[in-house]
PDB file with SEQRES, HELIX, SHEET and CRYST1 records, atoms N, CA, C and O in Angstrom:
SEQRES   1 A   75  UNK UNK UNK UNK UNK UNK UNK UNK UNK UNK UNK UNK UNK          
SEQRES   2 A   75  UNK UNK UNK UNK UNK UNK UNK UNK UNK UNK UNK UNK UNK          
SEQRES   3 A   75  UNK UNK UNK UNK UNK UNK UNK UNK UNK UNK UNK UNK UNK          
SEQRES   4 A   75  UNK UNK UNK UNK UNK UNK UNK UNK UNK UNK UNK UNK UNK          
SEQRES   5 A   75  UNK UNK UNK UNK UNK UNK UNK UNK UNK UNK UNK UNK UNK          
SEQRES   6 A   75  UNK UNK UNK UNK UNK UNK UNK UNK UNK UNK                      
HELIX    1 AA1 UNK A    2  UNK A    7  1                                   6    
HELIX    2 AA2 UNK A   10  UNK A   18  1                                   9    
HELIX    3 AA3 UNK A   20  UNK A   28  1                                   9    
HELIX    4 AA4 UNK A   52  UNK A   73  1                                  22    
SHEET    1 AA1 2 UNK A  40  UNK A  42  0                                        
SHEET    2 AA1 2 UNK A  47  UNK A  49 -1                                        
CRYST1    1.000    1.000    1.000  90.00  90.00  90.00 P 1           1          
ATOM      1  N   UNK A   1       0.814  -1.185   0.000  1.00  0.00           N  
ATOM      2  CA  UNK A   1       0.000   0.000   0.000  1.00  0.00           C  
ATOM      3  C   UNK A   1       0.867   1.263   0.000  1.00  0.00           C  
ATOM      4  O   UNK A   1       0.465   2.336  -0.452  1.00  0.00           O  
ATOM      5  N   UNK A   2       2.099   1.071   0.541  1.00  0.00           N  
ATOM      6  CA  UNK A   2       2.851   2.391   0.485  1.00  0.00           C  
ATOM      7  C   UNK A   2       3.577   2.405  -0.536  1.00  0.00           C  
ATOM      8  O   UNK A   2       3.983   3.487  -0.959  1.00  0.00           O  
ATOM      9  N   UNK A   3       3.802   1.596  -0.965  1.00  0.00           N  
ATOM     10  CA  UNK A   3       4.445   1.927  -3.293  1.00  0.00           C  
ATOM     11  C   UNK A   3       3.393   2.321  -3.435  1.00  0.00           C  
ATOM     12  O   UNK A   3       3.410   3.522  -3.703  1.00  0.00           O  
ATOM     13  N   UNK A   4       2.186   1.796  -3.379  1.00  0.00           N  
ATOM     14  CA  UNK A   4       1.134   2.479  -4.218  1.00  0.00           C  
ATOM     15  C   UNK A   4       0.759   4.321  -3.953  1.00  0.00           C  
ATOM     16  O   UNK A   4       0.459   5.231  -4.725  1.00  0.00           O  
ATOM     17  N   UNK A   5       0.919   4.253  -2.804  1.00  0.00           N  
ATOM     18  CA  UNK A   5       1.078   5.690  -2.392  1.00  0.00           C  
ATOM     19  C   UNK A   5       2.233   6.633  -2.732  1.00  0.00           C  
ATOM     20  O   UNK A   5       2.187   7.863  -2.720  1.00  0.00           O  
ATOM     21  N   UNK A   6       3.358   5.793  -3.061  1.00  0.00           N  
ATOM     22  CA  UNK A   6       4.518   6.823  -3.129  1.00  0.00           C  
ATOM     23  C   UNK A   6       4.044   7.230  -5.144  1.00  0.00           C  
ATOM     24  O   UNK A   6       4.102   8.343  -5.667  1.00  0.00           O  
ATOM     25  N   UNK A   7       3.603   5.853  -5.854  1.00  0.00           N  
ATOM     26  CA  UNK A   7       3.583   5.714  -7.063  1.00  0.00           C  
ATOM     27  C   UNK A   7       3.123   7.036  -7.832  1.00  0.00           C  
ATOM     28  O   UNK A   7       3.479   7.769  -8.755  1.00  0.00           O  
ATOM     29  N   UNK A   8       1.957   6.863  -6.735  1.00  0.00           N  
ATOM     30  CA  UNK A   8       0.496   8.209  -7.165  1.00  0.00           C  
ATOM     31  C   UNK A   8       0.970   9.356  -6.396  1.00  0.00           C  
ATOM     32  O   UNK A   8       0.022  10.124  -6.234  1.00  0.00           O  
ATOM     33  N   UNK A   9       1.755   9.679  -5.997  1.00  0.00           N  
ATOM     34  CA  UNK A   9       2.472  11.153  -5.560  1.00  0.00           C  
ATOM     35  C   UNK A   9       3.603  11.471  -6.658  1.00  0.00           C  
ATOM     36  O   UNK A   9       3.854  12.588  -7.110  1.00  0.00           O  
ATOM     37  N   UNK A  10       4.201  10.320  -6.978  1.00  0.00           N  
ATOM     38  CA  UNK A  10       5.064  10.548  -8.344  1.00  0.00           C  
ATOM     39  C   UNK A  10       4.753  10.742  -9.710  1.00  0.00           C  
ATOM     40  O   UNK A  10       5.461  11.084 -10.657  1.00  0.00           O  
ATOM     41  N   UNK A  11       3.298  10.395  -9.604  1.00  0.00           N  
ATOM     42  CA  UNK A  11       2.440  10.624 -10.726  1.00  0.00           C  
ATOM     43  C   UNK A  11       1.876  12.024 -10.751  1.00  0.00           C  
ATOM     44  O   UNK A  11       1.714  12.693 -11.771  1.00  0.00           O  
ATOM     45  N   UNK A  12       1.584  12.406  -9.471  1.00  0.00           N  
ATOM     46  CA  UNK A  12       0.815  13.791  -9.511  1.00  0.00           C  
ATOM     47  C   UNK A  12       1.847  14.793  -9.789  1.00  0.00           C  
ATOM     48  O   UNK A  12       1.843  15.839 -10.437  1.00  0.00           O  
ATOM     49  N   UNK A  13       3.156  13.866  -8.782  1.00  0.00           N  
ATOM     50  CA  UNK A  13       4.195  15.808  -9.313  1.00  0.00           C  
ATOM     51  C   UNK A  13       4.396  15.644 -10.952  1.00  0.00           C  
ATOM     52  O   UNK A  13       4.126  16.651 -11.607  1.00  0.00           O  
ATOM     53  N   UNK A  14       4.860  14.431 -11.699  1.00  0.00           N  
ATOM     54  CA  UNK A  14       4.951  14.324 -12.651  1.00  0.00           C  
ATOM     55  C   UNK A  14       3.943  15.619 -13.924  1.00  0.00           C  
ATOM     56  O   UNK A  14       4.355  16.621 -14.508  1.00  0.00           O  
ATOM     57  N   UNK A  15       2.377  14.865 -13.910  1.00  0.00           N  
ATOM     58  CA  UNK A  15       1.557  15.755 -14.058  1.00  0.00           C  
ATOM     59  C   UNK A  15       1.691  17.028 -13.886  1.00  0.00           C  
ATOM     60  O   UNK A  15       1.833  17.788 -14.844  1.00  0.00           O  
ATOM     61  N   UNK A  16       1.658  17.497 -12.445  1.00  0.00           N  
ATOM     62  CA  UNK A  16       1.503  19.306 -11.941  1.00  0.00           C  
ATOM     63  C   UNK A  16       3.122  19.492 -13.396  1.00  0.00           C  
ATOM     64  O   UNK A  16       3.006  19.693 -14.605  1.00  0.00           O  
ATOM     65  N   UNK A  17       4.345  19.325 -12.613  1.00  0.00           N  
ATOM     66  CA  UNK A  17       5.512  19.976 -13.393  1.00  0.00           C  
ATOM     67  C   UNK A  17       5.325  19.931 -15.035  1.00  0.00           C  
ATOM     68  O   UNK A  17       5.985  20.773 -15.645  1.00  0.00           O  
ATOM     69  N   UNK A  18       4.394  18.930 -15.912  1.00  0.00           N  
ATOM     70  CA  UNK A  18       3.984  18.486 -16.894  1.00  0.00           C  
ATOM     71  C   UNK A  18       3.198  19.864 -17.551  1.00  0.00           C  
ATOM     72  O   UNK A  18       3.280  20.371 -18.670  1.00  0.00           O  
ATOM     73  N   UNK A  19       2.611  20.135 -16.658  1.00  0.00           N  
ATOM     74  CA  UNK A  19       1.343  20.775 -16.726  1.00  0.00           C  
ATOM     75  C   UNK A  19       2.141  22.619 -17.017  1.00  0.00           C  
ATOM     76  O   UNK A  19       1.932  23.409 -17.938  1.00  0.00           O  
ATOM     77  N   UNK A  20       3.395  22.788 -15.342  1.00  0.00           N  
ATOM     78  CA  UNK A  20       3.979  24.135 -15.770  1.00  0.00           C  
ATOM     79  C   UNK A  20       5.001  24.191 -16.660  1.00  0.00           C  
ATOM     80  O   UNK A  20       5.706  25.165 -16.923  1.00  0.00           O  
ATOM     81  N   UNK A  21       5.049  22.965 -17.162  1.00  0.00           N  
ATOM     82  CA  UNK A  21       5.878  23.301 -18.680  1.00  0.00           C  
ATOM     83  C   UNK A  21       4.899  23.457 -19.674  1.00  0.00           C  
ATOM     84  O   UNK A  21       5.237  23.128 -20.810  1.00  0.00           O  
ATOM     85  N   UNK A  22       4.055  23.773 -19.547  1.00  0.00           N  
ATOM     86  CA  UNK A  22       3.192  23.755 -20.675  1.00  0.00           C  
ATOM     87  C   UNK A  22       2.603  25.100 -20.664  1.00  0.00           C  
ATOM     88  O   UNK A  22       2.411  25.771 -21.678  1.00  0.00           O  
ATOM     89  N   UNK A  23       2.271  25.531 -19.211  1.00  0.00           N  
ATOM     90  CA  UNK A  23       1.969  26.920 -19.291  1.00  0.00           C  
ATOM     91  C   UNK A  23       3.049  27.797 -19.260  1.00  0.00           C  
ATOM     92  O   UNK A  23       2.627  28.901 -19.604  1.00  0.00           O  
ATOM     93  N   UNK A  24       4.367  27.842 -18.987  1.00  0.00           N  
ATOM     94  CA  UNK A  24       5.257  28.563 -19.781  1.00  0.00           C  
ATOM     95  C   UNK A  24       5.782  28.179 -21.001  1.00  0.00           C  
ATOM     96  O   UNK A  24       6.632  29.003 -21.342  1.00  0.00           O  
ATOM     97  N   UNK A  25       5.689  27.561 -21.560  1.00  0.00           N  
ATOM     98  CA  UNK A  25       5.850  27.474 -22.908  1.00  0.00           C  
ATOM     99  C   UNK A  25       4.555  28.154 -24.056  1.00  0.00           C  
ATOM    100  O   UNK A  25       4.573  28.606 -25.201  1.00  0.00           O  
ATOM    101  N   UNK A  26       3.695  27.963 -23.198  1.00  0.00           N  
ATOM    102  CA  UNK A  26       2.759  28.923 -23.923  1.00  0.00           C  
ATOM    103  C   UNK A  26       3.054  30.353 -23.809  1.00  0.00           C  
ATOM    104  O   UNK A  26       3.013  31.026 -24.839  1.00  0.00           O  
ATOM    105  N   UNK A  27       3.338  30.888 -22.724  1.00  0.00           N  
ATOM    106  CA  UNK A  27       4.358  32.111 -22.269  1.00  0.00           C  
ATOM    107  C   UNK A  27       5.172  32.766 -22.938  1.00  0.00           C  
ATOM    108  O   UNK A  27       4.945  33.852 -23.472  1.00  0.00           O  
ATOM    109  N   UNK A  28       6.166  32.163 -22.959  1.00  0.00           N  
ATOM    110  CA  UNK A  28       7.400  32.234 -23.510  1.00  0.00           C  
ATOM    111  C   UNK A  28       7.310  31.594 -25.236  1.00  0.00           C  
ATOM    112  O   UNK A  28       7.828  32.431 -25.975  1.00  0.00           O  
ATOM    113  N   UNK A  29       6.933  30.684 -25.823  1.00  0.00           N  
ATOM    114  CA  UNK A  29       7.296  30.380 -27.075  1.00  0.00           C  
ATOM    115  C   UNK A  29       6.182  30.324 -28.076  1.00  0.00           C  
ATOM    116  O   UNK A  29       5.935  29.473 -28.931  1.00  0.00           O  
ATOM    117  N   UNK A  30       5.407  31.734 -27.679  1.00  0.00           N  
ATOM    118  CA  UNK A  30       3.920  32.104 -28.217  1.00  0.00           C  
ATOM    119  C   UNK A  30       3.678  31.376 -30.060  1.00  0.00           C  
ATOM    120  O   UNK A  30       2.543  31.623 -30.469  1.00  0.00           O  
ATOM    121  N   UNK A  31       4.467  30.671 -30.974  1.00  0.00           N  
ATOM    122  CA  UNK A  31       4.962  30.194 -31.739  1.00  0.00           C  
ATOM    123  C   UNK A  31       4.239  28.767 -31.779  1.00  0.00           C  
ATOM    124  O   UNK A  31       3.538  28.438 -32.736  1.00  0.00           O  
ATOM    125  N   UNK A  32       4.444  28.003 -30.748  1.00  0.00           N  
ATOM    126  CA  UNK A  32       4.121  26.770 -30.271  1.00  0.00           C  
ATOM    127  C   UNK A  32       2.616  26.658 -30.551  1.00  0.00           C  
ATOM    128  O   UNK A  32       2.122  27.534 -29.840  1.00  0.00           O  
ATOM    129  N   UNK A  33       1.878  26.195 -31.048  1.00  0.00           N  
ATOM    130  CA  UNK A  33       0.448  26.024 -31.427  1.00  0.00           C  
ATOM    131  C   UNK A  33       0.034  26.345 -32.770  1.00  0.00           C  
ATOM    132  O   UNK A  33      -0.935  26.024 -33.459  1.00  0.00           O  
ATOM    133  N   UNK A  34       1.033  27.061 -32.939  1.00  0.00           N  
ATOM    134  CA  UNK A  34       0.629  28.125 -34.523  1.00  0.00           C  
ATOM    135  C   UNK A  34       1.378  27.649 -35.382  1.00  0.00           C  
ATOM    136  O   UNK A  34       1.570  28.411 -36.330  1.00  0.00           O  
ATOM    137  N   UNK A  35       2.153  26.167 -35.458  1.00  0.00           N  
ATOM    138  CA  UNK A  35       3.112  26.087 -36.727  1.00  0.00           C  
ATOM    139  C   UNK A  35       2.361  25.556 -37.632  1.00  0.00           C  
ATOM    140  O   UNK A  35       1.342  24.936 -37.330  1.00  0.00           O  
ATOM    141  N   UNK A  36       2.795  25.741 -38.971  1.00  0.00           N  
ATOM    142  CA  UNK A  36       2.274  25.091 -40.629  1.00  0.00           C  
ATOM    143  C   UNK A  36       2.054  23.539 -40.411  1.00  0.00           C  
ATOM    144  O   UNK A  36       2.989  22.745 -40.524  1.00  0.00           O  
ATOM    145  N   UNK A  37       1.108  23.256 -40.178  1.00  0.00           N  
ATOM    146  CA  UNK A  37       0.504  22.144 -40.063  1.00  0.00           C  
ATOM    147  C   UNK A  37      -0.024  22.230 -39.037  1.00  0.00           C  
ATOM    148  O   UNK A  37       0.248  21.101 -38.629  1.00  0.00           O  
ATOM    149  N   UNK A  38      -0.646  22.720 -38.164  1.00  0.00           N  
ATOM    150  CA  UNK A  38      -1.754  22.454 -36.927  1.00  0.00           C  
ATOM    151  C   UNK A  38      -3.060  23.182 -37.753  1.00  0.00           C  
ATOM    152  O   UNK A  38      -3.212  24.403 -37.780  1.00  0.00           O  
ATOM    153  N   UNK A  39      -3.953  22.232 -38.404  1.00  0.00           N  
ATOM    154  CA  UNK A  39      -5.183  22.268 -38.473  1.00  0.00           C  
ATOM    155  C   UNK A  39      -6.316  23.069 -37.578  1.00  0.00           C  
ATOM    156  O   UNK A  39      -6.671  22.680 -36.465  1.00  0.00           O  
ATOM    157  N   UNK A  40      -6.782  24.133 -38.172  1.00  0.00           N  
ATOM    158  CA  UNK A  40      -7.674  24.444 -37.479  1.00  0.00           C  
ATOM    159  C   UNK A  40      -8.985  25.128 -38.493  1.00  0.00           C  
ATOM    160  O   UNK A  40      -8.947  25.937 -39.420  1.00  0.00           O  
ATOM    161  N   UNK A  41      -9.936  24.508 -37.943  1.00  0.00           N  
ATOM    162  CA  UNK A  41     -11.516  25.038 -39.002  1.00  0.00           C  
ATOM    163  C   UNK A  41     -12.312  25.915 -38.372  1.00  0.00           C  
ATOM    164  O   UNK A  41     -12.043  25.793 -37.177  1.00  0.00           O  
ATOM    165  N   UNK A  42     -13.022  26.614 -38.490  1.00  0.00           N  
ATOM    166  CA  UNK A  42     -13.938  27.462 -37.780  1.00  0.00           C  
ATOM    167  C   UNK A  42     -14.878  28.114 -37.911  1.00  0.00           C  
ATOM    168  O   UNK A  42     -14.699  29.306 -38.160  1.00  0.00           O  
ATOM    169  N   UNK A  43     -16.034  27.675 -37.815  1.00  0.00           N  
ATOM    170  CA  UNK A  43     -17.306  28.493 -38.440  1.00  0.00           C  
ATOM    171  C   UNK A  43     -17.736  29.192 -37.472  1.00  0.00           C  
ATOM    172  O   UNK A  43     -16.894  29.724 -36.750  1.00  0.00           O  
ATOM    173  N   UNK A  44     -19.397  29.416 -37.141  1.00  0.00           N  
ATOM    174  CA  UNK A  44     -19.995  30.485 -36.544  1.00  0.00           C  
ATOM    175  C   UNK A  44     -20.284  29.627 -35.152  1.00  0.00           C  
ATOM    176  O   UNK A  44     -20.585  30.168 -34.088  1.00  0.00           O  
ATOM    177  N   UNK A  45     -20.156  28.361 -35.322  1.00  0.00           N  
ATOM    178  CA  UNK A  45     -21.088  27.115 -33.716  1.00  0.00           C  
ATOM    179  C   UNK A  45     -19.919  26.387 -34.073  1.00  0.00           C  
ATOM    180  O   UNK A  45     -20.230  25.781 -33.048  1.00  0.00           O  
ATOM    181  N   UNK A  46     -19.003  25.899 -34.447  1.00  0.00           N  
ATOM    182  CA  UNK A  46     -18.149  25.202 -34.542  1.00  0.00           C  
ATOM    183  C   UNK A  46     -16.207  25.704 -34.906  1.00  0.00           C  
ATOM    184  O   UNK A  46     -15.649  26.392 -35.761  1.00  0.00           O  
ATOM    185  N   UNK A  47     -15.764  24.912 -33.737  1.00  0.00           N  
ATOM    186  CA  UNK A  47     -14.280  25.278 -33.691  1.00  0.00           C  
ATOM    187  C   UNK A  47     -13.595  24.288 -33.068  1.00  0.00           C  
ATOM    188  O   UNK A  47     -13.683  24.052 -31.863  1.00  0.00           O  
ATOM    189  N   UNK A  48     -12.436  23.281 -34.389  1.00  0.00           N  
ATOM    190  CA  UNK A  48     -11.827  22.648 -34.203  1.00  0.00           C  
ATOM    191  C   UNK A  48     -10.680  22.480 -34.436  1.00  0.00           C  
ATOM    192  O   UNK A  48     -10.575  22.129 -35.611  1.00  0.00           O  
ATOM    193  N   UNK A  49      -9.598  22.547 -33.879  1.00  0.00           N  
ATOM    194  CA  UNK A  49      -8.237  22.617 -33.590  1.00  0.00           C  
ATOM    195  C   UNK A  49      -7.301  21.470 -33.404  1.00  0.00           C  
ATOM    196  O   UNK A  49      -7.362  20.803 -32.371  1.00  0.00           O  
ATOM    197  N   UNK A  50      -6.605  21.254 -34.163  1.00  0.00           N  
ATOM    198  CA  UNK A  50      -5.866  19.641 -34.477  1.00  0.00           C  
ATOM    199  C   UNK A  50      -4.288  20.168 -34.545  1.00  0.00           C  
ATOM    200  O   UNK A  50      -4.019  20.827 -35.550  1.00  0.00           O  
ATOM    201  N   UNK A  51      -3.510  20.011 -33.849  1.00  0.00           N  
ATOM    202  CA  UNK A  51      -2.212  20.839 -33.559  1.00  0.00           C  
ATOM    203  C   UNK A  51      -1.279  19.509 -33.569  1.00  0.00           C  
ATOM    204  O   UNK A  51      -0.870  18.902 -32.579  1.00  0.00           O  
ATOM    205  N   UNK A  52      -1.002  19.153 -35.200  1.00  0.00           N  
ATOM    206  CA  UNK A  52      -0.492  18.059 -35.566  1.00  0.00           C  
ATOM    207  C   UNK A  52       1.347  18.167 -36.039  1.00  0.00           C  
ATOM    208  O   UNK A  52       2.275  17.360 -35.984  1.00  0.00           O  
ATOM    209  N   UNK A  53       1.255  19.190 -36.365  1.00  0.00           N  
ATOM    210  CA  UNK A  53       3.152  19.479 -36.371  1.00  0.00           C  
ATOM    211  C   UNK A  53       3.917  20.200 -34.631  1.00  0.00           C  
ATOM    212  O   UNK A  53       5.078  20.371 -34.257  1.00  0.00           O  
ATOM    213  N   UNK A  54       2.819  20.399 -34.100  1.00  0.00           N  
ATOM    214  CA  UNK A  54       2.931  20.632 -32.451  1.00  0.00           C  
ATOM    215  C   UNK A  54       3.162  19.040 -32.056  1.00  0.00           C  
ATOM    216  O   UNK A  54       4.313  18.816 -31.682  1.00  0.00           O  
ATOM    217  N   UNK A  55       2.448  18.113 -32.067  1.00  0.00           N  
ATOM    218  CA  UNK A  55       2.580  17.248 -31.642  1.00  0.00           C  
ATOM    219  C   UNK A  55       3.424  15.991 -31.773  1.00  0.00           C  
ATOM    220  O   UNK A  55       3.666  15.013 -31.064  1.00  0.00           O  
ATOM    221  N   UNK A  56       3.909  16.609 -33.474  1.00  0.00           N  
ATOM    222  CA  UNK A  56       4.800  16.184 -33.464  1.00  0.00           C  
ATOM    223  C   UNK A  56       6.418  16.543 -33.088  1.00  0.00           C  
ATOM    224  O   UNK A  56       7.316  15.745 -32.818  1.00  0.00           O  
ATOM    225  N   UNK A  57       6.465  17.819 -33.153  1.00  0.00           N  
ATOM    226  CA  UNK A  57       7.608  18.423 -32.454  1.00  0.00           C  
ATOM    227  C   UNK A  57       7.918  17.813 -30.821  1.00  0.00           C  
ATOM    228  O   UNK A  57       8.905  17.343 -30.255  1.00  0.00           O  
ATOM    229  N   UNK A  58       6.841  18.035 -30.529  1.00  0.00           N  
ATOM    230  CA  UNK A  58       6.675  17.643 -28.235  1.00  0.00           C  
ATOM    231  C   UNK A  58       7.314  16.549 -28.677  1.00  0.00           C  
ATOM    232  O   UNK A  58       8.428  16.369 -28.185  1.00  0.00           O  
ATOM    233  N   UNK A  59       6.899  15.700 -29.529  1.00  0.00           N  
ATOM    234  CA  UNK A  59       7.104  14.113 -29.544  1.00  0.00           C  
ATOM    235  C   UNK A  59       8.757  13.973 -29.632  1.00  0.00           C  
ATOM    236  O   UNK A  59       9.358  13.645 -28.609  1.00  0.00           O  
ATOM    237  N   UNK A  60       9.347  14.175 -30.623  1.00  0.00           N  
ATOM    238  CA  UNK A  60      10.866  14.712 -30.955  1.00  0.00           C  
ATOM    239  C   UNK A  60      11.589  14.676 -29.989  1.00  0.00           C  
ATOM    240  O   UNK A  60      12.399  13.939 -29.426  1.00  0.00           O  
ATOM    241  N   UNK A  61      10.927  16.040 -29.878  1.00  0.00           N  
ATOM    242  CA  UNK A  61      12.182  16.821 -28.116  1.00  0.00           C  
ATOM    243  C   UNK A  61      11.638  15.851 -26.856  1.00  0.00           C  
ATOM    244  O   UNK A  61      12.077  16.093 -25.732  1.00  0.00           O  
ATOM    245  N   UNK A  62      10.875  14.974 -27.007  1.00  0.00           N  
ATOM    246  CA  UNK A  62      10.301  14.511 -25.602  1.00  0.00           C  
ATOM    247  C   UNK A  62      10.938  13.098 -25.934  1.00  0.00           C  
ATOM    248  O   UNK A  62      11.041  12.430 -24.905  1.00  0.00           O  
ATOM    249  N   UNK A  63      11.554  12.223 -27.457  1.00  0.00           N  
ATOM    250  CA  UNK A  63      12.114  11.312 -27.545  1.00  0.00           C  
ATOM    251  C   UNK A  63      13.367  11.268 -27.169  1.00  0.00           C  
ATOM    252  O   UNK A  63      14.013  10.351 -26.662  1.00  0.00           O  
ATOM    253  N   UNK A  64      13.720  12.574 -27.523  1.00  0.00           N  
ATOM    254  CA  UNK A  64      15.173  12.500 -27.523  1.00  0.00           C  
ATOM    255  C   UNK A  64      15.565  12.788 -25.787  1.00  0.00           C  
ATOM    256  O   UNK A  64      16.445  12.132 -25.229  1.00  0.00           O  
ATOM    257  N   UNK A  65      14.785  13.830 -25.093  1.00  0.00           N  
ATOM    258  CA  UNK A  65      14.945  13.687 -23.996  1.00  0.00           C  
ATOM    259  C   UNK A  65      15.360  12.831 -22.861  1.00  0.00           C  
ATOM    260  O   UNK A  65      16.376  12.970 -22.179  1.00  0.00           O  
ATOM    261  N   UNK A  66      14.379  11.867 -22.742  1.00  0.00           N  
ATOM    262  CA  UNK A  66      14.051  10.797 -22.274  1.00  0.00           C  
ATOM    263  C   UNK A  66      15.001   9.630 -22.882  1.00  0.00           C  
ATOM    264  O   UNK A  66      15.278   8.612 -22.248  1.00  0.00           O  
ATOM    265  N   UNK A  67      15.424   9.884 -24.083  1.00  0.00           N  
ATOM    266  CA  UNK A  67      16.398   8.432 -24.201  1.00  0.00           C  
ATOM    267  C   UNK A  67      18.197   9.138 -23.743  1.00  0.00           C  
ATOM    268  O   UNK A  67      19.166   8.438 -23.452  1.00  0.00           O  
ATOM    269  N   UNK A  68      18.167  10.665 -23.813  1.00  0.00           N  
ATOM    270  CA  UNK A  68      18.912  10.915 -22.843  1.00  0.00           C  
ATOM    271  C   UNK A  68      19.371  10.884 -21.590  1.00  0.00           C  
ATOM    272  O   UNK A  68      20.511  10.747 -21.146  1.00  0.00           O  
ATOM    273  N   UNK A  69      17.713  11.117 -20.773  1.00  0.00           N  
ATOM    274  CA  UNK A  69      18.172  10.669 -19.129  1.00  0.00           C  
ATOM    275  C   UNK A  69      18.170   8.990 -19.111  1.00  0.00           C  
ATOM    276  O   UNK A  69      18.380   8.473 -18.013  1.00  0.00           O  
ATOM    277  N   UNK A  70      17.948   8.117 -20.252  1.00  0.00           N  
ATOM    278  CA  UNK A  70      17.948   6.714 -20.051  1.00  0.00           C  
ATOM    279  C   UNK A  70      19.623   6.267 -19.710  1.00  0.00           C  
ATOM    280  O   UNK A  70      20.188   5.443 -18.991  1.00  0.00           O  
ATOM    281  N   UNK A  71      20.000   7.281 -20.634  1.00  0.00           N  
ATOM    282  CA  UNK A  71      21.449   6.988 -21.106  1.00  0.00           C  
ATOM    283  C   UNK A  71      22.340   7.186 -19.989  1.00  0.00           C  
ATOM    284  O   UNK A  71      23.217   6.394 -19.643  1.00  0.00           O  
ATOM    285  N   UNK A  72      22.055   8.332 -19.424  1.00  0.00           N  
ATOM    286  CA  UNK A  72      22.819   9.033 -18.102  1.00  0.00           C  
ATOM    287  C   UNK A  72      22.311   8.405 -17.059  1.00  0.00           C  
ATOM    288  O   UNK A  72      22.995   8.682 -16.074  1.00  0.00           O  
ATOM    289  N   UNK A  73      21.318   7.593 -16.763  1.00  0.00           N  
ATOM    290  CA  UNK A  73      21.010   7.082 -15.669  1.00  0.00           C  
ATOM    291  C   UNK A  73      21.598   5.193 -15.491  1.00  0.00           C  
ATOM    292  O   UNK A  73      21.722   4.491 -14.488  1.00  0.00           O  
ATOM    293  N   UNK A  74      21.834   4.915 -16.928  1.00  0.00           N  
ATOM    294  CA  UNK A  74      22.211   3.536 -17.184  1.00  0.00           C  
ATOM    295  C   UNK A  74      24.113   2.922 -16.687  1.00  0.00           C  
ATOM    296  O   UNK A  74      24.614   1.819 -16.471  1.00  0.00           O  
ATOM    297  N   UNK A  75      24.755   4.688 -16.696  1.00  0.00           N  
ATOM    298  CA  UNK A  75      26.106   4.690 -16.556  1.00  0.00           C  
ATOM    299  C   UNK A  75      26.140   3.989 -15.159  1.00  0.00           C  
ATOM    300  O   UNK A  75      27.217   3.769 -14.605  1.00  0.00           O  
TER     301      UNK A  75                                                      
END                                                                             
């Protein structure tokens, strides 16, 4: 019961810090949402937003990241 407790506290900071990289990056790299390829349609009752070269960028920098701290943590 107490892994499970430590698990879901490592999950929440995960999330929250998840969360303030996201609101400063909206901040700071006002760019981020708006690149040539994020889909967006919009009529008068309808508005839909598909932020598909965004998602693929996060994906990128979030691969390469992560197989970085794999690397530095494996030494």
């Amino acid at each position: 019961m107490v892994e499970l407790g430590k698990m879901l506290l490592f999950i929440g900071l995960a999330i929250a810090f998840i969360g303030l990289v996201l609101v400063l990056a909206g901040r700071f790299m006002p760019w981020l949402g708006n690149l040539p390829g994020d889909f967006r349609y919009e009529t008068e009752n309808v508005r839909v937003y598909f932020p598909l070269a965004t998602m693929l960028l996060i994906s990128i920098v979030g691969s390469i990241l992560l197989n970085l701290i794999i690397r530095l943590l494996n030494r």
